[in-house]
PDB file of N, CA, C and O in Angstrom:
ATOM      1  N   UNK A   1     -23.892   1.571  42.372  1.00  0.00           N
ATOM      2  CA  UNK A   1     -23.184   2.138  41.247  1.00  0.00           C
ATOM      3  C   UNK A   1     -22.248   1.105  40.606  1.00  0.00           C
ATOM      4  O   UNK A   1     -21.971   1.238  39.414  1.00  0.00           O
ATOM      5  N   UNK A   2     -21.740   0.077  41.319  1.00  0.00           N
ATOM      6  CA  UNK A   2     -20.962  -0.385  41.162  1.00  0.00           C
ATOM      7  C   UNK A   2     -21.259  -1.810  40.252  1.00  0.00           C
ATOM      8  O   UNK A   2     -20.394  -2.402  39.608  1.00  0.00           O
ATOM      9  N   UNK A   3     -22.591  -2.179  40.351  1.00  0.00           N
ATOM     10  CA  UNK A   3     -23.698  -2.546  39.256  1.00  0.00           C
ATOM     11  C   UNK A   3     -23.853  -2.450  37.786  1.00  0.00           C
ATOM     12  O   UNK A   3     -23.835  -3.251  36.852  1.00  0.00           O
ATOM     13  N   UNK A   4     -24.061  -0.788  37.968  1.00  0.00           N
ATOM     14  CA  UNK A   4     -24.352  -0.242  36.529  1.00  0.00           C
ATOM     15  C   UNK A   4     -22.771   0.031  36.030  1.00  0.00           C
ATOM     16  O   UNK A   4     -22.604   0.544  34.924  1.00  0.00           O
ATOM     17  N   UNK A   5     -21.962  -0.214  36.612  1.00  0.00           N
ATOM     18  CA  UNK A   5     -21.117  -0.546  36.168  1.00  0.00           C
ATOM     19  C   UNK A   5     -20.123  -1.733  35.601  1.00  0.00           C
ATOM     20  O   UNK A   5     -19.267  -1.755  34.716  1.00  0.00           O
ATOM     21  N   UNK A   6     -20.454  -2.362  36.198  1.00  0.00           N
ATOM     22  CA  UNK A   6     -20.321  -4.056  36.307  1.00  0.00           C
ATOM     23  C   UNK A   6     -21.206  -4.264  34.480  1.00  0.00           C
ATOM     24  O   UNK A   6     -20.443  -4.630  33.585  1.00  0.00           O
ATOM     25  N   UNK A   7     -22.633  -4.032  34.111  1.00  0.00           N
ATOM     26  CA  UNK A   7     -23.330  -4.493  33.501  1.00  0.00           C
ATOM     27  C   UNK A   7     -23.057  -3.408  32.042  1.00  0.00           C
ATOM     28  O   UNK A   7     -23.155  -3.779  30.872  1.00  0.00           O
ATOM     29  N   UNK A   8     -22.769  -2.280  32.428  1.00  0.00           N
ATOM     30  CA  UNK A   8     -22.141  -1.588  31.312  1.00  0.00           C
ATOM     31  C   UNK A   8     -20.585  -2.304  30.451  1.00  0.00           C
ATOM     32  O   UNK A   8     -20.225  -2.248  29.275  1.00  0.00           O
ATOM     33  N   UNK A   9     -19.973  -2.934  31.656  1.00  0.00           N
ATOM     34  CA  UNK A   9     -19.035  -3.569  31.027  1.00  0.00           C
ATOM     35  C   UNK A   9     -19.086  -4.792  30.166  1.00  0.00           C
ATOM     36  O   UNK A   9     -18.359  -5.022  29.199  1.00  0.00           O
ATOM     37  N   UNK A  10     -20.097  -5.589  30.673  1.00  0.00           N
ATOM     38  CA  UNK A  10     -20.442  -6.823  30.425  1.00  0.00           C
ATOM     39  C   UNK A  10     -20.977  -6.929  28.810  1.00  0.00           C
ATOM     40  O   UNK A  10     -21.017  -7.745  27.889  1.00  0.00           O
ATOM     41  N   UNK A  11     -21.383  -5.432  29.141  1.00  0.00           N
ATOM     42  CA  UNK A  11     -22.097  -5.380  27.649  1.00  0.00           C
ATOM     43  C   UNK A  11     -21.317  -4.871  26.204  1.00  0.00           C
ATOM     44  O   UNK A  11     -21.484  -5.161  25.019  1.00  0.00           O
ATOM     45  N   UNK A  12     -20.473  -4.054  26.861  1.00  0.00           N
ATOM     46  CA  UNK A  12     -19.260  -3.759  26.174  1.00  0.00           C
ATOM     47  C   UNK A  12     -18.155  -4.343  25.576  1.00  0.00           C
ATOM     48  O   UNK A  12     -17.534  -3.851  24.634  1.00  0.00           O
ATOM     49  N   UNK A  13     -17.858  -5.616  26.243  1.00  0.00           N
ATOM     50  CA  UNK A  13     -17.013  -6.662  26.153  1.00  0.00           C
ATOM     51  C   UNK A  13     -17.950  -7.390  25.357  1.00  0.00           C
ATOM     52  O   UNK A  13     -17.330  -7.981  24.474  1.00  0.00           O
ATOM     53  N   UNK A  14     -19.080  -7.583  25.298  1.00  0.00           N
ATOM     54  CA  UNK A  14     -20.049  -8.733  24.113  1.00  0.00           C
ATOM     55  C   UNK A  14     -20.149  -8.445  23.059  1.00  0.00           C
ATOM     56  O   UNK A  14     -20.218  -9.205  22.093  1.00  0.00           O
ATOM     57  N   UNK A  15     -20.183  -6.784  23.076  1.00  0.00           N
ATOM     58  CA  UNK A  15     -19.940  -6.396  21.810  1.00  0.00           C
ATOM     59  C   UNK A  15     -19.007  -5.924  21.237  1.00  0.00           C
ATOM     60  O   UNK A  15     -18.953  -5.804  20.013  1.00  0.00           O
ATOM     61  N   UNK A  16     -17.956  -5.516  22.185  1.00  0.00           N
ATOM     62  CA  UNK A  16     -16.703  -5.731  21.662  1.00  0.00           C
ATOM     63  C   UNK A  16     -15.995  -7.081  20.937  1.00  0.00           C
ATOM     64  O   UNK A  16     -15.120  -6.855  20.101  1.00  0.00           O
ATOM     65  N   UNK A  17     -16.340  -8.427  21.227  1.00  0.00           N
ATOM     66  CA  UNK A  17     -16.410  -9.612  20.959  1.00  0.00           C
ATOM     67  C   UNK A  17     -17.425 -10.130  19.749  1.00  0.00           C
ATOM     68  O   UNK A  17     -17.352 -11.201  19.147  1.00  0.00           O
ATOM     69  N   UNK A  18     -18.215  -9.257  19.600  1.00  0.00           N
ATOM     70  CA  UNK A  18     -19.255  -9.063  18.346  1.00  0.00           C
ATOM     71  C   UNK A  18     -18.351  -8.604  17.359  1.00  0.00           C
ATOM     72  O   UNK A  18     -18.307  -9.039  16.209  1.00  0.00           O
ATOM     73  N   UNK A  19     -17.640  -7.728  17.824  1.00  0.00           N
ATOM     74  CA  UNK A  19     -16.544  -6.411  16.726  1.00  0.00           C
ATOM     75  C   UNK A  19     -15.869  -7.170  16.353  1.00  0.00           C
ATOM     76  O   UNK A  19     -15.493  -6.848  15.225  1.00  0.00           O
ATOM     77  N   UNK A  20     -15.355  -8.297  16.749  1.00  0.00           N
ATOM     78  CA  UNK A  20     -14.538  -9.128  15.733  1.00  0.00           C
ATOM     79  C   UNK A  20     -14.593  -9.560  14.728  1.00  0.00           C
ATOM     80  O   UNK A  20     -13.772  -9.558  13.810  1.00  0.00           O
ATOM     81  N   UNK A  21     -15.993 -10.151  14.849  1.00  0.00           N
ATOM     82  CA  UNK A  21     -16.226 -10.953  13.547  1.00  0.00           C
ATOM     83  C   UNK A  21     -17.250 -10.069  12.599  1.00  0.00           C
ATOM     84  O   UNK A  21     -17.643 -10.508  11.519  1.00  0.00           O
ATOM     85  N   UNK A  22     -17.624  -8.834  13.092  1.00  0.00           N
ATOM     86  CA  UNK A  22     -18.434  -7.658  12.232  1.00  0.00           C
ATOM     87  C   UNK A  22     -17.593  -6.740  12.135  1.00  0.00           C
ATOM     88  O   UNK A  22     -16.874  -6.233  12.996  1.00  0.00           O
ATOM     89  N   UNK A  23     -17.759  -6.425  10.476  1.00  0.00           N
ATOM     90  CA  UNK A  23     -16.349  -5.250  10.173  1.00  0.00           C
ATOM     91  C   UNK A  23     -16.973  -4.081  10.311  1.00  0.00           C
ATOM     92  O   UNK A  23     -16.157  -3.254   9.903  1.00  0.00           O
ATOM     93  N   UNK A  24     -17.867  -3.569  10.621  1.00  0.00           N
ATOM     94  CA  UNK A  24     -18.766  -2.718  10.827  1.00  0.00           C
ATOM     95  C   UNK A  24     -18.155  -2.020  12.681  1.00  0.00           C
ATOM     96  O   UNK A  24     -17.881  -0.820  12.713  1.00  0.00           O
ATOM     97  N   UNK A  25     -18.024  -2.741  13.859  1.00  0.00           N
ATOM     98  CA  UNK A  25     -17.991  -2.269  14.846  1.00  0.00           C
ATOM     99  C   UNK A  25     -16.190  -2.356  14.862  1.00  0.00           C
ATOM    100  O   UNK A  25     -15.504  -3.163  14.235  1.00  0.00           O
ATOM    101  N   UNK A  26     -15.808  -1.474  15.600  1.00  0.00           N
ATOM    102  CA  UNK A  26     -14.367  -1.777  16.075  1.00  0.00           C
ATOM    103  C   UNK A  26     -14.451  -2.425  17.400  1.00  0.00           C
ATOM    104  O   UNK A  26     -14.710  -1.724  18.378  1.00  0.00           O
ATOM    105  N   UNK A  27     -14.179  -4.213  17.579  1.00  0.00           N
ATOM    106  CA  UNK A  27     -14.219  -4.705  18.590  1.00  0.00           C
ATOM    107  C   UNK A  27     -12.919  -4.224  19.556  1.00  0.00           C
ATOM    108  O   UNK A  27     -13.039  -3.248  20.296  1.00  0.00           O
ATOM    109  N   UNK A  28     -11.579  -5.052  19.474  1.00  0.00           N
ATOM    110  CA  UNK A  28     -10.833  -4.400  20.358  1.00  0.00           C
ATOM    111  C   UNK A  28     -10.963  -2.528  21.464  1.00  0.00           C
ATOM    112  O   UNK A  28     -11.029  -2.208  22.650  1.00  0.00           O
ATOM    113  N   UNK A  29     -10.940  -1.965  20.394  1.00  0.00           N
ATOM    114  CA  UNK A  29     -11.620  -1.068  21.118  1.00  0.00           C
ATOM    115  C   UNK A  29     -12.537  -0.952  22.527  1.00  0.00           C
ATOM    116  O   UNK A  29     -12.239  -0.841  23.717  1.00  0.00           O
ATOM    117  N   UNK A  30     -13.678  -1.027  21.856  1.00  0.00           N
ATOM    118  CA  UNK A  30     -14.924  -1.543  22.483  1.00  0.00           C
ATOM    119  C   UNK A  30     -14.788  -2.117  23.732  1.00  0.00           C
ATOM    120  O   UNK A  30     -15.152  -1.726  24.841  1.00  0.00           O
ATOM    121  N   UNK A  31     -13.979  -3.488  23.228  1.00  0.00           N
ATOM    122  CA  UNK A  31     -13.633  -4.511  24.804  1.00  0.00           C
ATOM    123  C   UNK A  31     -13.044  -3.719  25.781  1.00  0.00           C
ATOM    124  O   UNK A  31     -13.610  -3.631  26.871  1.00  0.00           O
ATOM    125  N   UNK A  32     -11.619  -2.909  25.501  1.00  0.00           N
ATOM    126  CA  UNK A  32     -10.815  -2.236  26.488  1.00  0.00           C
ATOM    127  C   UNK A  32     -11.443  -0.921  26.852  1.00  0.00           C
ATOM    128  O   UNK A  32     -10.715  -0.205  27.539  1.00  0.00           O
ATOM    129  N   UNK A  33     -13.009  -0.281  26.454  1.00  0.00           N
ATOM    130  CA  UNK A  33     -13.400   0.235  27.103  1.00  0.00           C
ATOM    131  C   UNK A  33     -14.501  -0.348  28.209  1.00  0.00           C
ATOM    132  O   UNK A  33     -15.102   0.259  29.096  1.00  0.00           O
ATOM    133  N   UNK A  34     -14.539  -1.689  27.844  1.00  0.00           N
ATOM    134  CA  UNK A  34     -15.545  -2.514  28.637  1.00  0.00           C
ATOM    135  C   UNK A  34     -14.586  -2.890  30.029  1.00  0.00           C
ATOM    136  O   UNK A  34     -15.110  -2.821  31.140  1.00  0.00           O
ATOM    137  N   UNK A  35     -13.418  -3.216  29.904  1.00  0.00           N
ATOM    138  CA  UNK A  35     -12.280  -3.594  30.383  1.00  0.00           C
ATOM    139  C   UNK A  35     -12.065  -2.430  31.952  1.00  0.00           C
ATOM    140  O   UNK A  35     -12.385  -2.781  33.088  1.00  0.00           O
ATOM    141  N   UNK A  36     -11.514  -1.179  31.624  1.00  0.00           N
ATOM    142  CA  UNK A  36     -11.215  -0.029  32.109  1.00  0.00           C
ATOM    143  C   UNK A  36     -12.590   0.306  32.727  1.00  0.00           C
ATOM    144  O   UNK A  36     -12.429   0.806  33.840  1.00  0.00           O
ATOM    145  N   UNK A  37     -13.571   0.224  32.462  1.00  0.00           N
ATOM    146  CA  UNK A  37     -15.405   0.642  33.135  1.00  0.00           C
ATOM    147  C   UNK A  37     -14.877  -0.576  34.375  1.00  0.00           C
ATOM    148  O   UNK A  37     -14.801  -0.121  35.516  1.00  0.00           O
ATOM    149  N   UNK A  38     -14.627  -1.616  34.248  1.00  0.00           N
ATOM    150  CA  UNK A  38     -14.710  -2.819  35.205  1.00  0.00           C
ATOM    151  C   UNK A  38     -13.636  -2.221  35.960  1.00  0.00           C
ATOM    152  O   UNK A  38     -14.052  -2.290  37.117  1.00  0.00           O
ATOM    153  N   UNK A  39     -12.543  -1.696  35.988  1.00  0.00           N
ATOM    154  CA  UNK A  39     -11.782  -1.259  36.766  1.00  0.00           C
ATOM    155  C   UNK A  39     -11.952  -0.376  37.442  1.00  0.00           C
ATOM    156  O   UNK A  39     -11.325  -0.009  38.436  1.00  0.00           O
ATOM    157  N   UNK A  40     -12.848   0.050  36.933  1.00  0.00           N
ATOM    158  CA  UNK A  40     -12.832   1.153  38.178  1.00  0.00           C
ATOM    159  C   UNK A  40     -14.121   0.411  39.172  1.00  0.00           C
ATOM    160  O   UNK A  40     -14.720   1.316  39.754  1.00  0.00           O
ATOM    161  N   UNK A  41     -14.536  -0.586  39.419  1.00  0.00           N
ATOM    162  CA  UNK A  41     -15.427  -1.236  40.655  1.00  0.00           C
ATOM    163  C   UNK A  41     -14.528  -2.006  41.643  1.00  0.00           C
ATOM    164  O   UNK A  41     -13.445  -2.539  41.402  1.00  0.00           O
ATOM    165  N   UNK A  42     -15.265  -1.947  42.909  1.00  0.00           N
ATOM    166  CA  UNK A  42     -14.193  -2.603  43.523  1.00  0.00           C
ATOM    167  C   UNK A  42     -14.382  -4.606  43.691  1.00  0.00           C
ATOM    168  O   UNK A  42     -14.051  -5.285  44.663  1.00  0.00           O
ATOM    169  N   UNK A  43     -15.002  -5.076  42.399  1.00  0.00           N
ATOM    170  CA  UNK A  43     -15.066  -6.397  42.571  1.00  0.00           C
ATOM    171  C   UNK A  43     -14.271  -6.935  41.839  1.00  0.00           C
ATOM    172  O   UNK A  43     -13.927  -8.105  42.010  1.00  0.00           O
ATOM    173  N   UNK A  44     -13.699  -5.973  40.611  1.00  0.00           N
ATOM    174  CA  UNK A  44     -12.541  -6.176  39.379  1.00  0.00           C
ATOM    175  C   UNK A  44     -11.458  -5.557  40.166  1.00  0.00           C
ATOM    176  O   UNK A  44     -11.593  -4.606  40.936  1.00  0.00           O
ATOM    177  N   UNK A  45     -10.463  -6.139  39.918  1.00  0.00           N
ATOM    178  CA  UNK A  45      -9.226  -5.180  40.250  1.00  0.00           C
ATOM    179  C   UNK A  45      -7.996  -5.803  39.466  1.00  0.00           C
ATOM    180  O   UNK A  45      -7.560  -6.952  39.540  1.00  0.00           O
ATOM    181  N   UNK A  46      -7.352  -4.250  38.344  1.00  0.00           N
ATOM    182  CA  UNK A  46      -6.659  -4.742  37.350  1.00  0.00           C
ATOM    183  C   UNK A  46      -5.656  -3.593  37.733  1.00  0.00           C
ATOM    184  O   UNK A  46      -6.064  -2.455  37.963  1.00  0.00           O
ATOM    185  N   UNK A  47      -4.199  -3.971  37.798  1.00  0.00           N
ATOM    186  CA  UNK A  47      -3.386  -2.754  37.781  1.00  0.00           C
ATOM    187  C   UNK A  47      -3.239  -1.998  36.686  1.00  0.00           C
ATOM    188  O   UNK A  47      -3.607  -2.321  35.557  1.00  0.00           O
ATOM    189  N   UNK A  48      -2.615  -0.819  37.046  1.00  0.00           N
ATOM    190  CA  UNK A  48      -2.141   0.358  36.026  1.00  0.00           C
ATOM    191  C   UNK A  48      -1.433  -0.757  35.082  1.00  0.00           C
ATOM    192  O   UNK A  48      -1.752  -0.544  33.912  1.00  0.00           O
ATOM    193  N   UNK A  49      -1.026  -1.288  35.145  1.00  0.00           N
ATOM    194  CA  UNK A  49       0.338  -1.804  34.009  1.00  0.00           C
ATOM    195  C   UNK A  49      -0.461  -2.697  33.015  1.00  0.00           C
ATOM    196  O   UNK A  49      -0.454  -2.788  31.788  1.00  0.00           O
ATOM    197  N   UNK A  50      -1.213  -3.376  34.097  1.00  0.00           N
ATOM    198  CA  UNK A  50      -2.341  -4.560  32.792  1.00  0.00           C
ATOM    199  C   UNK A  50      -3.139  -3.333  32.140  1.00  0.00           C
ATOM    200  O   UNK A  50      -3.235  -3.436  30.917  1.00  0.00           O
ATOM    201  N   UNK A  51      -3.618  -2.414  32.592  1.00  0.00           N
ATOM    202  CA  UNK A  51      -4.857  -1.764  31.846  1.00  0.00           C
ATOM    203  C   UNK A  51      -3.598  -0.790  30.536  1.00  0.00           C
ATOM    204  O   UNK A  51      -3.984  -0.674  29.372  1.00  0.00           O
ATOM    205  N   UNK A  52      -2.631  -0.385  30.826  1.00  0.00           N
ATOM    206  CA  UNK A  52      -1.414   0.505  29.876  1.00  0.00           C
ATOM    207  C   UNK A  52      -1.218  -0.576  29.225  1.00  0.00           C
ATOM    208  O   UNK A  52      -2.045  -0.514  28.315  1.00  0.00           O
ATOM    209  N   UNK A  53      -0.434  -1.873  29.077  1.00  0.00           N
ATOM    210  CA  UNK A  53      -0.054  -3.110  28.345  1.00  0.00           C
ATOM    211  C   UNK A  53      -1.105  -3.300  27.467  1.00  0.00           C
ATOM    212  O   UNK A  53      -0.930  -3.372  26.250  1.00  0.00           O
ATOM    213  N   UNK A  54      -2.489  -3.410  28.152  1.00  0.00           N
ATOM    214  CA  UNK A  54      -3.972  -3.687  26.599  1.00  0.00           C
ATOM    215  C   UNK A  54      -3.722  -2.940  25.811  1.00  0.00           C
ATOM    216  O   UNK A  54      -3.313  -3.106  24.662  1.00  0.00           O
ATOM    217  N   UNK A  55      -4.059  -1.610  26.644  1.00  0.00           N
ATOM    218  CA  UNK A  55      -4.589   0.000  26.074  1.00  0.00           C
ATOM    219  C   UNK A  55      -3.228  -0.508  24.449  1.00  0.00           C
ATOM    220  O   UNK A  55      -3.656  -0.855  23.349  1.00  0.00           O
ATOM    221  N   UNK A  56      -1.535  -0.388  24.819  1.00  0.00           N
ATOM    222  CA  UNK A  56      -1.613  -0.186  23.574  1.00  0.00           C
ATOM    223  C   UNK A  56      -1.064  -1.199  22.562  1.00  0.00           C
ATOM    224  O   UNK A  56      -0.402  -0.853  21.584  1.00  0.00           O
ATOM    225  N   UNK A  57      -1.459  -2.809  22.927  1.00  0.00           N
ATOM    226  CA  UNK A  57      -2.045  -3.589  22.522  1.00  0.00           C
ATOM    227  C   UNK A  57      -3.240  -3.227  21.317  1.00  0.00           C
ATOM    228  O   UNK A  57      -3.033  -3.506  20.136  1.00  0.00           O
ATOM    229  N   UNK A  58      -4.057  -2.804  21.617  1.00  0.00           N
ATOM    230  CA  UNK A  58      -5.583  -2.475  21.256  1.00  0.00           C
ATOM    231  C   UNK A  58      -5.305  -1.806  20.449  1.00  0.00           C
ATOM    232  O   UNK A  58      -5.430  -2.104  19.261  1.00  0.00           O
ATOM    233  N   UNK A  59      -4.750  -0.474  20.970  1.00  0.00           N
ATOM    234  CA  UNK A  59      -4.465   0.767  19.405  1.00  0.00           C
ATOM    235  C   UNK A  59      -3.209   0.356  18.826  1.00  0.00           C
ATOM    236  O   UNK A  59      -2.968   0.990  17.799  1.00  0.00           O
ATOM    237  N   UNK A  60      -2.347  -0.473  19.131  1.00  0.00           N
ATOM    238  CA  UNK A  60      -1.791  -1.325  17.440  1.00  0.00           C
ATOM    239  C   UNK A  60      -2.061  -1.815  16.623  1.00  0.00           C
ATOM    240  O   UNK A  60      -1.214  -2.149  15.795  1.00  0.00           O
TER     241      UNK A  60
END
């Protein structure tokens, strides 16, 4: 599980990183849901405070 999670993120973050330079996708977004998917595996490990500090980073 921890796979399809890993690769859901990976993909999320590329195209979140796509969203930058296409005005069409909302990148930031995108990334910090690619971001938060990786957190919850146990090969990423990001505290509450880094994942709250992005989060509202992102929606500013």
């Amino acid at each position: 599980m921890d796979v399809v999670l890993i690769i859901i993120a990976g993909l999320l973050l590329i195209v979140g990183v796509l969203g930058s330079f296409l005005p069409v996708l909302p990148g930031p977004p995108i990334s910090w849901i690619g971001l938060l998917l990786a957190g919850f595996t146990k090969y990423v490990t990001f505290s509450t405070t880094f994942l709250v500090v992005t989060a509202g980073i992102t929606f500013l």
